[in-house]
Phi, psi and omega in degrees: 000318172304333171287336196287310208285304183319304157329320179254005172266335215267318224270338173297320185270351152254356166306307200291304213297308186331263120055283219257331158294282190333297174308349167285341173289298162273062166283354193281326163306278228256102198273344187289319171287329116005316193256344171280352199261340196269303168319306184266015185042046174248138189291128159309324200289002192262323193315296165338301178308312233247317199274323177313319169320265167004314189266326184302287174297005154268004162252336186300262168002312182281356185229140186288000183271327193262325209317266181354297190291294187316322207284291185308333180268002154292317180299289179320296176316300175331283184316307186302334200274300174285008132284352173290300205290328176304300188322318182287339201080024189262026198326319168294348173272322185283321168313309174309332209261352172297324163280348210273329159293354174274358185274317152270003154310296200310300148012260153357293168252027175258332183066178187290146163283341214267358178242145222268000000 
């Protein structure tokens, strides 16, 4: 039962990072991402980064040698994203971000299905 979920949390944290690299490709589309970013004093010039994390840990995840490193720079990308937002006085943004960190914790301690 723990591989399934784990199978599906995996398949999950790469829709969202995929997901959120794109939209980071096409912030000019997106007005929303445009006004959080604005909201949270965060630079376009931060975008590159965030998004190389972002891909990084979706190729990361999938393979059990990496499992562990991807999981941690997903929590990190996390933290960091609800720390823009505490910094801004943004409380709602750092509370949504709270399951989406439990999700590589969770990870984490479910382990890879595909290791022995």
């Amino acid at each position: 039962m723990s591989k399934i979920i784990s199978t599906i949390l995996i398949a999950v944290t790469v829709i969202l990072n995929v997901k959120h690299f794109w939209d980071g490709l096409h912030l000019d589309k997106s007005p929303e991402a445009l006004k959080m970013l604005e909201e949270l004093n965060i630079s376009r010039s931060y975008m590159p980064f965030m998004g190389i994390a972002t891909i990084l840990v979706s190729v990361l995840v999938l393979f059990p040698k990496t499992f562990f490193m991807g999981n941690l720079l997903n929590a990190l990308t996390i933290v960091i994203i609800m720390a823009f937002a505490l910094r801004a006085d943004n409380y709602k943004i750092a509370l949504i971000e709270i399951p989406f960190l439990l999700i590589p914790l969770v990870l984490i301690w479910l382990k890879h299905p595909l290791n022995n």
